[in-house]
PyMOL Python script that loads the backbone (N, CA, C, O; Angstrom):
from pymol import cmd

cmd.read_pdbstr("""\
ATOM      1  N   UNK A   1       7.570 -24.920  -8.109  1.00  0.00           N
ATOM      2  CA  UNK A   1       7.911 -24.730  -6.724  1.00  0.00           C
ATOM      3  C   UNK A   1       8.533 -23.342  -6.567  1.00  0.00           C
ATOM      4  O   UNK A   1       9.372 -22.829  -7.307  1.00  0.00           O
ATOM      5  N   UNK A   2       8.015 -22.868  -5.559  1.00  0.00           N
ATOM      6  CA  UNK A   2       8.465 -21.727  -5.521  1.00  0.00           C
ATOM      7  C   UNK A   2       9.718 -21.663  -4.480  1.00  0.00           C
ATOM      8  O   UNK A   2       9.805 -22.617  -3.707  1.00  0.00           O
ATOM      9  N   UNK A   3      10.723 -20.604  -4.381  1.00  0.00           N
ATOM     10  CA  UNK A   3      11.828 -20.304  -4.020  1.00  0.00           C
ATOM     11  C   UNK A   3      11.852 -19.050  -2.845  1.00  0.00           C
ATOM     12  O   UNK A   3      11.888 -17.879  -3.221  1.00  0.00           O
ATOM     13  N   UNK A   4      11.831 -19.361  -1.578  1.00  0.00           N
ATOM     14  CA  UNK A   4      11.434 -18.176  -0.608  1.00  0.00           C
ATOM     15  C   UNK A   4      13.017 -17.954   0.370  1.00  0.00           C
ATOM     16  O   UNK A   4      13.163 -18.779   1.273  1.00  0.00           O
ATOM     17  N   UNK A   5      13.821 -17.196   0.246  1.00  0.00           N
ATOM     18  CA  UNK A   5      14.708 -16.290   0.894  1.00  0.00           C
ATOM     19  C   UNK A   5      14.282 -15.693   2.385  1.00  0.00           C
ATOM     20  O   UNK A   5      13.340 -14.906   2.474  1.00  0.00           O
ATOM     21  N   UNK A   6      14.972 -16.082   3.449  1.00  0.00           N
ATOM     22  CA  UNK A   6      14.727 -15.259   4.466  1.00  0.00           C
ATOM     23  C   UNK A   6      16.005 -15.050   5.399  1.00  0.00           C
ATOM     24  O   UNK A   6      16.875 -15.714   5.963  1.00  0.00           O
ATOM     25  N   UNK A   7      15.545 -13.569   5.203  1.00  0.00           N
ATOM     26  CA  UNK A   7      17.170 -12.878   5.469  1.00  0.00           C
ATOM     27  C   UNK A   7      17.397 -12.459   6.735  1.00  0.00           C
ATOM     28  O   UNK A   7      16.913 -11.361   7.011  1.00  0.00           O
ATOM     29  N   UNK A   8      18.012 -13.037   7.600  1.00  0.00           N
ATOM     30  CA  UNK A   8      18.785 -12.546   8.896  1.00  0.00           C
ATOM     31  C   UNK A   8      19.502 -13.127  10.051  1.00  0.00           C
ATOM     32  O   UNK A   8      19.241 -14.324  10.166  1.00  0.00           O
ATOM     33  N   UNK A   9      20.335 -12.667  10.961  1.00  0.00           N
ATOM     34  CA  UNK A   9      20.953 -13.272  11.506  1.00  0.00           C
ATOM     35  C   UNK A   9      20.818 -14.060  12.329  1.00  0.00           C
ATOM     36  O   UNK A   9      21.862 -14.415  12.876  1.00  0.00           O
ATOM     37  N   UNK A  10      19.488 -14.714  12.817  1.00  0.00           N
ATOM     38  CA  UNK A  10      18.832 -15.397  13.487  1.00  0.00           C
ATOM     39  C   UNK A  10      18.247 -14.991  14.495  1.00  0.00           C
ATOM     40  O   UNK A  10      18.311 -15.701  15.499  1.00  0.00           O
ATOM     41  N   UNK A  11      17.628 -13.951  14.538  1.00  0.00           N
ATOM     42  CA  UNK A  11      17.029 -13.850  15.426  1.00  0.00           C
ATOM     43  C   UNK A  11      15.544 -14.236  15.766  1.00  0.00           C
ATOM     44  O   UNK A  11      14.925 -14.827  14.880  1.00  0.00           O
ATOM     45  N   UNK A  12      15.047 -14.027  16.686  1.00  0.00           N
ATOM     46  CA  UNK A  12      13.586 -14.160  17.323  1.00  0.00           C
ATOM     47  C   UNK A  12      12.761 -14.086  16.252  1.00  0.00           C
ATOM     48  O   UNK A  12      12.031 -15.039  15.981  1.00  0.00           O
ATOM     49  N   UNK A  13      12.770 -12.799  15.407  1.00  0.00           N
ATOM     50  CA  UNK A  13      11.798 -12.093  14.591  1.00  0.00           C
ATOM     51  C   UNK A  13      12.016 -12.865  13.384  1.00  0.00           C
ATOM     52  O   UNK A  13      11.091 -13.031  12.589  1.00  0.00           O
ATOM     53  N   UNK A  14      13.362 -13.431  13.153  1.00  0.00           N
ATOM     54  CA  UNK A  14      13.971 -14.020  11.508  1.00  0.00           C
ATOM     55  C   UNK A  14      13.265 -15.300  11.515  1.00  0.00           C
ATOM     56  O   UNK A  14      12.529 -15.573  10.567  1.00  0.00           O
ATOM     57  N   UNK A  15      13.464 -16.358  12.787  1.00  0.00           N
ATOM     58  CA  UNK A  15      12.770 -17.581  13.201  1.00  0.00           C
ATOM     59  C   UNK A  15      11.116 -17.779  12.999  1.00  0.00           C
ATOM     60  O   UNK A  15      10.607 -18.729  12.404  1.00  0.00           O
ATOM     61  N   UNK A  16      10.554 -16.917  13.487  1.00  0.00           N
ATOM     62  CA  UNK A  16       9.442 -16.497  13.413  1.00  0.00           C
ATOM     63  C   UNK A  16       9.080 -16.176  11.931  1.00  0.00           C
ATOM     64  O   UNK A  16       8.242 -16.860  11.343  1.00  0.00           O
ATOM     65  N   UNK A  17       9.615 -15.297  11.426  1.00  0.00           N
ATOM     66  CA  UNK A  17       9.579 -14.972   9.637  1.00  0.00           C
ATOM     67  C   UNK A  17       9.583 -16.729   8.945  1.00  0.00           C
ATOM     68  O   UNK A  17       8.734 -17.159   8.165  1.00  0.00           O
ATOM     69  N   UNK A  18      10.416 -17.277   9.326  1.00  0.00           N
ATOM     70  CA  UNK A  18      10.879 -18.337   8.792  1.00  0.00           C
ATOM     71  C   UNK A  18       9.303 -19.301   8.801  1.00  0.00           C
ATOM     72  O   UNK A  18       8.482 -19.327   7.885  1.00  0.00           O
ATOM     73  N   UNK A  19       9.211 -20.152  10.331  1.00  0.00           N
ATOM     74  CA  UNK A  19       8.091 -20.292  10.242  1.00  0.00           C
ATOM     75  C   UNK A  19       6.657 -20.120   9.638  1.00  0.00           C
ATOM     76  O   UNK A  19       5.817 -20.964   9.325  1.00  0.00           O
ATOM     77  N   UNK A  20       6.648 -18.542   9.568  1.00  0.00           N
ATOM     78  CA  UNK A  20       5.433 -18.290   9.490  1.00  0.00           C
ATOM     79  C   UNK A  20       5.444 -18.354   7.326  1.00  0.00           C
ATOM     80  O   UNK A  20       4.436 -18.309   6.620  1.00  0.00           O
ATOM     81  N   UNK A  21       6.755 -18.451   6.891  1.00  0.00           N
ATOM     82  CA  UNK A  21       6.594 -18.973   5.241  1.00  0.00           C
ATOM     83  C   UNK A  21       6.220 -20.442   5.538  1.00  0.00           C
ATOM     84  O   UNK A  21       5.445 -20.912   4.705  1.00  0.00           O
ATOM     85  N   UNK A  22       6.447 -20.945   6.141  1.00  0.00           N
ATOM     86  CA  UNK A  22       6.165 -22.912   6.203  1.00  0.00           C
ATOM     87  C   UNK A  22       4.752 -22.692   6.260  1.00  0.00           C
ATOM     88  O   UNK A  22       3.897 -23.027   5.440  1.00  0.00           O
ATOM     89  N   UNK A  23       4.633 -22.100   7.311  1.00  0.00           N
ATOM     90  CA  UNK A  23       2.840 -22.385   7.614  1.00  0.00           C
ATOM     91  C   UNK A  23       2.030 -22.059   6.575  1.00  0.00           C
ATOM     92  O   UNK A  23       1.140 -22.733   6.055  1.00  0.00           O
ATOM     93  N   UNK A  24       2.498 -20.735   6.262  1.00  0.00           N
ATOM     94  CA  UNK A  24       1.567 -20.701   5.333  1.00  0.00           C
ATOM     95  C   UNK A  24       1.228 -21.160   3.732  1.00  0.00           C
ATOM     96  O   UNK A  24       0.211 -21.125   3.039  1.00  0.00           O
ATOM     97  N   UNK A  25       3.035 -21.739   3.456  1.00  0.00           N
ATOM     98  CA  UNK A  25       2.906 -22.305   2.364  1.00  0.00           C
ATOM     99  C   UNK A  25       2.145 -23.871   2.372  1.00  0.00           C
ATOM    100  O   UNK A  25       1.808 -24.549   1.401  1.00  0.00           O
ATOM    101  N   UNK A  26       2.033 -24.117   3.584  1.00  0.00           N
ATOM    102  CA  UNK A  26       0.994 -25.609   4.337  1.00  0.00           C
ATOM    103  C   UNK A  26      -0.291 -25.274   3.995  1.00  0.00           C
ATOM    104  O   UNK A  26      -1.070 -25.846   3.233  1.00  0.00           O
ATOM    105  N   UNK A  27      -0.444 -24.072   4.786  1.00  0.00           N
ATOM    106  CA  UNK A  27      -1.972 -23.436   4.820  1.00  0.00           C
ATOM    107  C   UNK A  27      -2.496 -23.667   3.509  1.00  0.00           C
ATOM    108  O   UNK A  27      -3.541 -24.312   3.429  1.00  0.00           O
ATOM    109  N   UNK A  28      -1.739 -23.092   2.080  1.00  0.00           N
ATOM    110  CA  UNK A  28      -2.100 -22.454   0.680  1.00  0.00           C
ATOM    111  C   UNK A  28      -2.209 -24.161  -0.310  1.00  0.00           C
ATOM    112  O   UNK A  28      -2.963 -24.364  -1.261  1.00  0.00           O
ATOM    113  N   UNK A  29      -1.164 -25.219   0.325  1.00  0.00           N
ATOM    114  CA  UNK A  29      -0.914 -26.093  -0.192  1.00  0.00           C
ATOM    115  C   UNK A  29       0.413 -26.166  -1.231  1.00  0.00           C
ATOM    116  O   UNK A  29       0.635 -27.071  -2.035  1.00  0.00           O
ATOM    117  N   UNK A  30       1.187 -25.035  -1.008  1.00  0.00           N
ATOM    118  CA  UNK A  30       2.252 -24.593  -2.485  1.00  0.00           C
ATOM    119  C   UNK A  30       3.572 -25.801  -1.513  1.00  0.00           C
ATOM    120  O   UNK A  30       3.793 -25.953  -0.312  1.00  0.00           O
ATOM    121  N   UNK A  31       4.086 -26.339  -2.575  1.00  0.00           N
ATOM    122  CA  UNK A  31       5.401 -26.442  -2.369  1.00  0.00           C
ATOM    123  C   UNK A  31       6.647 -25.669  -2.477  1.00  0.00           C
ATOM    124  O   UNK A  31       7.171 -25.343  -3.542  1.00  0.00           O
ATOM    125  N   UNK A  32       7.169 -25.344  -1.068  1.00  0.00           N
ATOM    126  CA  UNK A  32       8.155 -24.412  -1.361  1.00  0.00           C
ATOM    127  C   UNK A  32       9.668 -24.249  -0.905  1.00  0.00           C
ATOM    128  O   UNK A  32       9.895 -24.177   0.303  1.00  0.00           O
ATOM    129  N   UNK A  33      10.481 -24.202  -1.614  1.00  0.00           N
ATOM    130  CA  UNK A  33      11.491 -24.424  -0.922  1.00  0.00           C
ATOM    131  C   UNK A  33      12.217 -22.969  -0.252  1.00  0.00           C
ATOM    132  O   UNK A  33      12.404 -21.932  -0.888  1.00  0.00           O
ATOM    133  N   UNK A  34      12.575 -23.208   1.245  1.00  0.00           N
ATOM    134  CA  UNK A  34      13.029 -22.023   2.442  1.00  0.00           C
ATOM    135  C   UNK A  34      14.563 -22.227   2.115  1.00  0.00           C
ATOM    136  O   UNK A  34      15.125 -23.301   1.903  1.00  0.00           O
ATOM    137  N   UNK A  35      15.199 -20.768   2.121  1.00  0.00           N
ATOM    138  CA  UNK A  35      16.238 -21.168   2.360  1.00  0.00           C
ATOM    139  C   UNK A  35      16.589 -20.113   2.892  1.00  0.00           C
ATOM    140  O   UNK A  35      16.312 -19.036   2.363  1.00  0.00           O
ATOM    141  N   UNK A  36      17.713 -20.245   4.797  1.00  0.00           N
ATOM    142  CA  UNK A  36      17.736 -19.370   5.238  1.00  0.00           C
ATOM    143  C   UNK A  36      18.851 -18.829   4.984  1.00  0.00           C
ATOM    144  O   UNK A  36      19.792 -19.622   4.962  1.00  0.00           O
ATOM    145  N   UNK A  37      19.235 -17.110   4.659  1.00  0.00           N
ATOM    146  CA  UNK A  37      20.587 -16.535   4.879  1.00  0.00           C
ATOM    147  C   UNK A  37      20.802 -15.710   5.939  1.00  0.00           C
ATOM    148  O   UNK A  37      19.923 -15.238   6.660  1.00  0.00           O
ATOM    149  N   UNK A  38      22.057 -15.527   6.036  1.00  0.00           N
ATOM    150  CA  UNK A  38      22.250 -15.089   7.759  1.00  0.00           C
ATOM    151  C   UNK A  38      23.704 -14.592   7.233  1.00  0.00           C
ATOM    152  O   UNK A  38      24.120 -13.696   7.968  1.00  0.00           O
ATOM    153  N   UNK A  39      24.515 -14.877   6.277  1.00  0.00           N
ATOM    154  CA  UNK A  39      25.631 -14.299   6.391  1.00  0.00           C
ATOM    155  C   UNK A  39      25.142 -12.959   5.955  1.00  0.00           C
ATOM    156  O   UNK A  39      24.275 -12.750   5.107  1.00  0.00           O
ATOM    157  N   UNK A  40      25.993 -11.841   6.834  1.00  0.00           N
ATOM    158  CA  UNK A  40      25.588 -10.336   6.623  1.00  0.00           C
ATOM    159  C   UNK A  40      25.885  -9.621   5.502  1.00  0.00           C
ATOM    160  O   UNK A  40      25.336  -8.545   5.268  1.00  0.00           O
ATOM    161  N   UNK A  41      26.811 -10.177   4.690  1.00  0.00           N
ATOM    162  CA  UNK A  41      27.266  -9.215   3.334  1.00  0.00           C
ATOM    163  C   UNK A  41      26.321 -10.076   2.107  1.00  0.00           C
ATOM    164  O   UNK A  41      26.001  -9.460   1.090  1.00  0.00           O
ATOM    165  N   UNK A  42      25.931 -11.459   2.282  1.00  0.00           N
ATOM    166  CA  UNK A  42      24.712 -11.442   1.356  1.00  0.00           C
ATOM    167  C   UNK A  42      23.259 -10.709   1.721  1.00  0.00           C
ATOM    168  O   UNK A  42      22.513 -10.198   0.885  1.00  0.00           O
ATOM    169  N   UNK A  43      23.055 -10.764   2.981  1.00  0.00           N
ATOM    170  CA  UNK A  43      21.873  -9.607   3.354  1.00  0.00           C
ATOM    171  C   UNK A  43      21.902  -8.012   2.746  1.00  0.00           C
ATOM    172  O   UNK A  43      21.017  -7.383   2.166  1.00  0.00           O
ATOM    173  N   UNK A  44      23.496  -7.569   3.176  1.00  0.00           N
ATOM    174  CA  UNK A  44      23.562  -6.360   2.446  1.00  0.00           C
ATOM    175  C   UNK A  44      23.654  -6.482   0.751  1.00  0.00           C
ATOM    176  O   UNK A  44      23.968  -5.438   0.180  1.00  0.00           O
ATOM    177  N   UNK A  45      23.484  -7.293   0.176  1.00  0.00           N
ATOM    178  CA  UNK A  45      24.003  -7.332  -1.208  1.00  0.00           C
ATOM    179  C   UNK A  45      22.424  -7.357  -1.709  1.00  0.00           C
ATOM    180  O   UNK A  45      22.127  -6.649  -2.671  1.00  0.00           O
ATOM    181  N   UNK A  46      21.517  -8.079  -1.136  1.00  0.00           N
ATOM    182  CA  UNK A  46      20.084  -8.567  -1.358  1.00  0.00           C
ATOM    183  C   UNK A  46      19.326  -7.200  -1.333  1.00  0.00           C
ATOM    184  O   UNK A  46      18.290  -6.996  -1.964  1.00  0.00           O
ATOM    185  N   UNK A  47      20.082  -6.095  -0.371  1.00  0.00           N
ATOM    186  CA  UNK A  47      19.032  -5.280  -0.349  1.00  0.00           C
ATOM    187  C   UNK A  47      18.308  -5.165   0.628  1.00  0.00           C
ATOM    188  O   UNK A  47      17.349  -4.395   0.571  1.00  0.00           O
ATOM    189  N   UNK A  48      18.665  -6.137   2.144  1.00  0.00           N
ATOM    190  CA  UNK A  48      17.822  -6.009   3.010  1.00  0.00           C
ATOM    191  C   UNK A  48      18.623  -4.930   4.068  1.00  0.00           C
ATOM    192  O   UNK A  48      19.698  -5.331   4.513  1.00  0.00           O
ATOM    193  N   UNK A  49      18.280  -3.961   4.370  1.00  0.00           N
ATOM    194  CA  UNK A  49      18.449  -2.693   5.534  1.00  0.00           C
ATOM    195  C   UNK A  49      18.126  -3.125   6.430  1.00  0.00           C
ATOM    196  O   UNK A  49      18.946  -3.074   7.347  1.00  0.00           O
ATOM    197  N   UNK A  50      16.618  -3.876   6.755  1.00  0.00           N
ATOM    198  CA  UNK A  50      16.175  -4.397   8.195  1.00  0.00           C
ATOM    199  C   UNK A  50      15.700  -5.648   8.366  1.00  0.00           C
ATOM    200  O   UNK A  50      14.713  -6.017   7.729  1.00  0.00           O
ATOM    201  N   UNK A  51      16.305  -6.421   9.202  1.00  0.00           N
ATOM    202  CA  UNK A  51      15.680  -7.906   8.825  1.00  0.00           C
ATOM    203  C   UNK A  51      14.333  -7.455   9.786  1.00  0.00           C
ATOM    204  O   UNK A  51      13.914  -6.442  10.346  1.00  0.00           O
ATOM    205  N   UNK A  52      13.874  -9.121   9.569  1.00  0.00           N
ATOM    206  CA  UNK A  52      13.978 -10.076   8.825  1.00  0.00           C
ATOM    207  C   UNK A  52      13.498  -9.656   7.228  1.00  0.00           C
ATOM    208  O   UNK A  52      12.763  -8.669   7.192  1.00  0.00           O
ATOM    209  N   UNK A  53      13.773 -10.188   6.113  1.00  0.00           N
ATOM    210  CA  UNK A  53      13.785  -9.844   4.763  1.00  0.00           C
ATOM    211  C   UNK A  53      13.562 -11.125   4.102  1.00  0.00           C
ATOM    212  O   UNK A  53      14.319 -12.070   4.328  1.00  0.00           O
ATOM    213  N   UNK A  54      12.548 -11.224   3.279  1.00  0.00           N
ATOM    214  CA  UNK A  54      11.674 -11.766   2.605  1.00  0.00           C
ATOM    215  C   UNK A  54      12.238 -12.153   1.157  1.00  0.00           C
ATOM    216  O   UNK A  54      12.362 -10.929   1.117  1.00  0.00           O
ATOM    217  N   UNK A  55      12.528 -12.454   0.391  1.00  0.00           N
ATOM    218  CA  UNK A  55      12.864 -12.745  -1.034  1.00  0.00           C
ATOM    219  C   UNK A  55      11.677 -14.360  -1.815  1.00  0.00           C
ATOM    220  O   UNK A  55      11.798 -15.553  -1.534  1.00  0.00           O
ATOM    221  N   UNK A  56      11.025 -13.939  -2.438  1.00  0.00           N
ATOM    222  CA  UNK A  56      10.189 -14.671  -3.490  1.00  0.00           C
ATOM    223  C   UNK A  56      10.607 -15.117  -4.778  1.00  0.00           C
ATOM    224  O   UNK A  56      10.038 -14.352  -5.557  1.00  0.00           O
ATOM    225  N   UNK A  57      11.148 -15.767  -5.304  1.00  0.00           N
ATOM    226  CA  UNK A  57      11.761 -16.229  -6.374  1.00  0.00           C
ATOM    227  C   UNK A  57      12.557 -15.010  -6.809  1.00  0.00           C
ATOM    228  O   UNK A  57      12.299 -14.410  -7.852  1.00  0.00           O
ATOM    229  N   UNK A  58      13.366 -14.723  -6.122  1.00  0.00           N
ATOM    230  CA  UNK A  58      14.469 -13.766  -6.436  1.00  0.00           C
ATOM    231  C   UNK A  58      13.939 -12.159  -5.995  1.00  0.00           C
ATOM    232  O   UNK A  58      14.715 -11.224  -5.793  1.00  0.00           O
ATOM    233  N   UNK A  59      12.547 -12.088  -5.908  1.00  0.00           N
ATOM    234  CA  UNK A  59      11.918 -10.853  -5.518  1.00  0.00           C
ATOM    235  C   UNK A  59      12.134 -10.601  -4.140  1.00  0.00           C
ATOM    236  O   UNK A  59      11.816 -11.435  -3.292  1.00  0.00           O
ATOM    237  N   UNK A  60      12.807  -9.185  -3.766  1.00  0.00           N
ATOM    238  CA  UNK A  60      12.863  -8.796  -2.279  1.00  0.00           C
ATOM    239  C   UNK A  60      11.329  -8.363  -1.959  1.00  0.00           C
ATOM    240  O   UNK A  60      10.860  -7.389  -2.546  1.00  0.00           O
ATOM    241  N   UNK A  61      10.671  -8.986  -1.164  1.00  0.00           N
ATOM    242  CA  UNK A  61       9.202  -8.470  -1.533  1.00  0.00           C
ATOM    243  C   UNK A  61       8.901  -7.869   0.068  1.00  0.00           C
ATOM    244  O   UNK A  61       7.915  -7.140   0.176  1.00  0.00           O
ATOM    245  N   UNK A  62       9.854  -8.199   1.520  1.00  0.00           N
ATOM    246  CA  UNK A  62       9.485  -7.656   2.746  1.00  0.00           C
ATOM    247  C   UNK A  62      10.659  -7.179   3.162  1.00  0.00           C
ATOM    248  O   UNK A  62      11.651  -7.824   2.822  1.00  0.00           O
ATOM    249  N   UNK A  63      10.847  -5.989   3.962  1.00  0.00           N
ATOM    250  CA  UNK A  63      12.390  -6.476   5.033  1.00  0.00           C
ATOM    251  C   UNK A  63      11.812  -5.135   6.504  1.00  0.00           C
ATOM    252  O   UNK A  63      11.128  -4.113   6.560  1.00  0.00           O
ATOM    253  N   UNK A  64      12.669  -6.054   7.516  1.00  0.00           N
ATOM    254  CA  UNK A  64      11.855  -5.214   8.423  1.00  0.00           C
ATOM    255  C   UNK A  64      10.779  -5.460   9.415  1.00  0.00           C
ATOM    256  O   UNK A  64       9.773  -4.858   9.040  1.00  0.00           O
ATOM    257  N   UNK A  65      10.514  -6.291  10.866  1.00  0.00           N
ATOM    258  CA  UNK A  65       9.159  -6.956  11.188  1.00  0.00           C
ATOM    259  C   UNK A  65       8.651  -7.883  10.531  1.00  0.00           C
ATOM    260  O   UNK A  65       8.809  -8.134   9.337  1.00  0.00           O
ATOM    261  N   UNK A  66       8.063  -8.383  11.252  1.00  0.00           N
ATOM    262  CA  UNK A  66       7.171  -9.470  11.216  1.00  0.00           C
ATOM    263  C   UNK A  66       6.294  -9.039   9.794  1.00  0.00           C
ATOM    264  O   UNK A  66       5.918  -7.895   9.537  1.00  0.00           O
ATOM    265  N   UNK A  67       6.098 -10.104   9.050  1.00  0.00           N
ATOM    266  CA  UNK A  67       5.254  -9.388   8.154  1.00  0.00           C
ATOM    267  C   UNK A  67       3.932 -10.321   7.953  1.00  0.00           C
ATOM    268  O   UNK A  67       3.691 -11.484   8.278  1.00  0.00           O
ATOM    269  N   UNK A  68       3.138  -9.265   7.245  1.00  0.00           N
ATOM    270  CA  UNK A  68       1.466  -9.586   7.264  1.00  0.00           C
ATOM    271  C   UNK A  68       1.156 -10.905   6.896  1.00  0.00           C
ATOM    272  O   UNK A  68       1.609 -11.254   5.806  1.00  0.00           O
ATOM    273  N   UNK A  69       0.426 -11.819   7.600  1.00  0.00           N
ATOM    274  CA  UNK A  69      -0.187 -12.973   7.131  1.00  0.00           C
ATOM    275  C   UNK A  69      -1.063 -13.145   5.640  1.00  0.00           C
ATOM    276  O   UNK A  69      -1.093 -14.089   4.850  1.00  0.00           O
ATOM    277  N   UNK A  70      -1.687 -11.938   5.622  1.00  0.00           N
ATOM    278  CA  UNK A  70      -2.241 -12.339   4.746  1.00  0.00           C
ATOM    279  C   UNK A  70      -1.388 -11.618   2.791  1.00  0.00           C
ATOM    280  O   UNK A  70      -1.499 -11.987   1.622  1.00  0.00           O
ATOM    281  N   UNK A  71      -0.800 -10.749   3.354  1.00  0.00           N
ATOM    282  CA  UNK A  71       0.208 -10.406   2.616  1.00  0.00           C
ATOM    283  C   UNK A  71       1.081 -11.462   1.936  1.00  0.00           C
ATOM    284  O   UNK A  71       1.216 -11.594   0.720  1.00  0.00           O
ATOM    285  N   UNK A  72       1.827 -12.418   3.189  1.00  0.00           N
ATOM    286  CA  UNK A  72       2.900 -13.422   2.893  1.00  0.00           C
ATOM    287  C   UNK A  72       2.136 -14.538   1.690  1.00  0.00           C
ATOM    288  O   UNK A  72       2.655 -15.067   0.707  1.00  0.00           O
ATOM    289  N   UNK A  73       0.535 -14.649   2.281  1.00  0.00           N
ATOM    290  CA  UNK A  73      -0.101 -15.471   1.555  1.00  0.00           C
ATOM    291  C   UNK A  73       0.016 -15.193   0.131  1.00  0.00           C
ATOM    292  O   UNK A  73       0.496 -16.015  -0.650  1.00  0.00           O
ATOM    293  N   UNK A  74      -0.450 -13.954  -0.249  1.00  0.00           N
ATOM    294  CA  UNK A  74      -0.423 -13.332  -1.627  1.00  0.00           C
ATOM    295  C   UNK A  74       0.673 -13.484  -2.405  1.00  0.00           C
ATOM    296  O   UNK A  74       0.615 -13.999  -3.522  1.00  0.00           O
ATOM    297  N   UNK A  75       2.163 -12.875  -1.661  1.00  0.00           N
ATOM    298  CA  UNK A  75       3.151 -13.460  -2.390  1.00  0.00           C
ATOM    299  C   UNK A  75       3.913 -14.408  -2.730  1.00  0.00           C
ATOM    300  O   UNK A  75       4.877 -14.310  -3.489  1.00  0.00           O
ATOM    301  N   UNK A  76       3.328 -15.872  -1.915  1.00  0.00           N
ATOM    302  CA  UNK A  76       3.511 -17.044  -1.881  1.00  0.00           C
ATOM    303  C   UNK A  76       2.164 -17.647  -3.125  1.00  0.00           C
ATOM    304  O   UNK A  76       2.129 -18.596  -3.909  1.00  0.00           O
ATOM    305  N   UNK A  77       1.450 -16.835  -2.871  1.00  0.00           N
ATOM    306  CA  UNK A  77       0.459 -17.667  -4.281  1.00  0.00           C
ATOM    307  C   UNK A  77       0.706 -17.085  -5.914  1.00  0.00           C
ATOM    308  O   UNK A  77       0.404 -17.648  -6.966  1.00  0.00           O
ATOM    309  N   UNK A  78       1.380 -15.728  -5.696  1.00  0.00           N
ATOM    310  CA  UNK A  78       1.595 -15.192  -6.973  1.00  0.00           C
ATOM    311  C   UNK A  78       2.078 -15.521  -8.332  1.00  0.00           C
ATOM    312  O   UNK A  78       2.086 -14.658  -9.210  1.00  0.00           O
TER     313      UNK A  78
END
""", "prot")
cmd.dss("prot")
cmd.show_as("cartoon", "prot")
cmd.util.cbc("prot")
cmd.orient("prot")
């Protein structure tokens, strides 16, 4: 099972980030467990400058916009 991080303070774009790991870990069939952070000094500690921010089994792999569908796919199957 994989381990997916999504970093930010809740906003529109973070919600949306959030989602769009469910779906597509639905889409792929992976089991995965979300877990959201939002407190700001673990965001800054992670490495994320711009949310929303992405983390893959410990890998910061997005931060910054909405990120690519088919991208998210790749690093959710990796």
């Amino acid at each position: 099972m994989k381990t997916v991080k999504v970093y930010g303070p809740g906003c529109k774009r973070c919600e949306a980030t959030e989602k769009m790991v469910r779906d597509a870990a639905g889409k792929l069939g992976l089991e995965v467990e979300v877990e959201k952070v939002s407190d700001p000094k673990s965001i800054a500690m992670a490495g994320v400058m711009s949310t929303p921010g992405i983390a893959v089994d410990g890998k910061l792999v997005h931060t910054g916009g909405l990120p690519d569908e088919a991208k998210l796919e790749g690093w959710l199957s990796a």
